[in-house]
C-alpha positions in Angstrom: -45.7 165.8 160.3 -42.5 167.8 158.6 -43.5 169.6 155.8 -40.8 171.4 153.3 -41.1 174.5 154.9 -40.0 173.6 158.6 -35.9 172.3 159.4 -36.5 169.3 161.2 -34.3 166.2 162.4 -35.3 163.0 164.3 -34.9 163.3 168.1 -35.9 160.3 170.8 -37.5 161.0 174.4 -36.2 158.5 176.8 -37.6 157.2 179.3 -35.6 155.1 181.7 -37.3 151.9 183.6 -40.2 152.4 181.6 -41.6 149.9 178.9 -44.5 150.6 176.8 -47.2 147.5 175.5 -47.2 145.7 172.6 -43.5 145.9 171.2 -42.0 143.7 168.2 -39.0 141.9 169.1 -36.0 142.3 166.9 -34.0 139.5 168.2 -30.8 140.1 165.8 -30.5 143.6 166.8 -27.2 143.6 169.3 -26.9 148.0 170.3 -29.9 150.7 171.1 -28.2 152.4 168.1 -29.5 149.5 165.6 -32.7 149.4 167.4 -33.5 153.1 166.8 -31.8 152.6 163.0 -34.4 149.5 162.6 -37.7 151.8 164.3 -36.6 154.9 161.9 -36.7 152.8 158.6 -40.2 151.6 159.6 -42.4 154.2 158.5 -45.2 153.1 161.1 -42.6 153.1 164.2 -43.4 155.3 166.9 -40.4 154.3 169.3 -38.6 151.2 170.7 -38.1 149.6 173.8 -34.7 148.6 174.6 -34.2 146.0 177.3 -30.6 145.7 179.3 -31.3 143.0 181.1 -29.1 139.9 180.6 -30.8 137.1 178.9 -33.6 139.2 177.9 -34.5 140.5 173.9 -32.8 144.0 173.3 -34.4 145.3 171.0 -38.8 146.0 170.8 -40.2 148.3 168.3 -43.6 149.8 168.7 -45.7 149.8 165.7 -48.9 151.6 166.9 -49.2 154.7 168.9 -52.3 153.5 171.1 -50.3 151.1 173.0 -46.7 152.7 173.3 -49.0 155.2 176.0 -49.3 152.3 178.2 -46.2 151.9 180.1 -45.4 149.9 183.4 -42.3 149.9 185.4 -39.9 147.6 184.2 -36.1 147.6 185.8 -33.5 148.0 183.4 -35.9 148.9 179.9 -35.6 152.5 178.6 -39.0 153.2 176.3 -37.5 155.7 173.6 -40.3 157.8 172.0 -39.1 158.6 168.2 -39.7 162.1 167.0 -39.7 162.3 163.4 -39.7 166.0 163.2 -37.6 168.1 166.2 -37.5 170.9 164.8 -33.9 172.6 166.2 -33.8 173.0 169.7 -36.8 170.9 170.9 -36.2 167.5 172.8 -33.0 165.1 172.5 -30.8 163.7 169.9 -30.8 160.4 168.7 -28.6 159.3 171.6 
């Protein structure tokens, strides 16, 4: 949680052939930019899935914290983890 006091920007923590339970499919977003776009206007989006695989649904947003903690290997999906308050110098950007 920001609060006034405290600089803070959004950041993302990737991780790469990972996907984490229980994602929404957002079958009409086409980039990973979009994706993190659509999880950042959500105010109950804790990160996204995004799945590179041909044929397959890019874009998943996690809506509750319990289940984006259970992950499983999964070749070509990167589980980003959204950050709604880095404060400056902590973590990535939103790339």
């Amino acid at each position: 949680f920001c609060d006034y006091l405290t600089a803070c920007s959004i950041a993302w923590d990737k991780l790469t052939d990972i996907a984490g339970e229980g994602g929404t499919p957002r079958s009409g977003v086409t980039s990973r930019g979009a994706c993190q776009q659509e999880c950042i206007a959500n105010d109950v989006c804790v990160g996204i899935d995004v799945d590179m695989n041909l044929g397959s649904t890019l874009c998943w947003l996690h809506l509750q914290e319990a289940n984006i903690w259970n992950t499983r290997k999964a070749k070509g999906i990167s589980l980003l983890i959204l950050n709604r308050c880095n404060q400056a110098g902590e973590g990535t950007s939103d790339d």
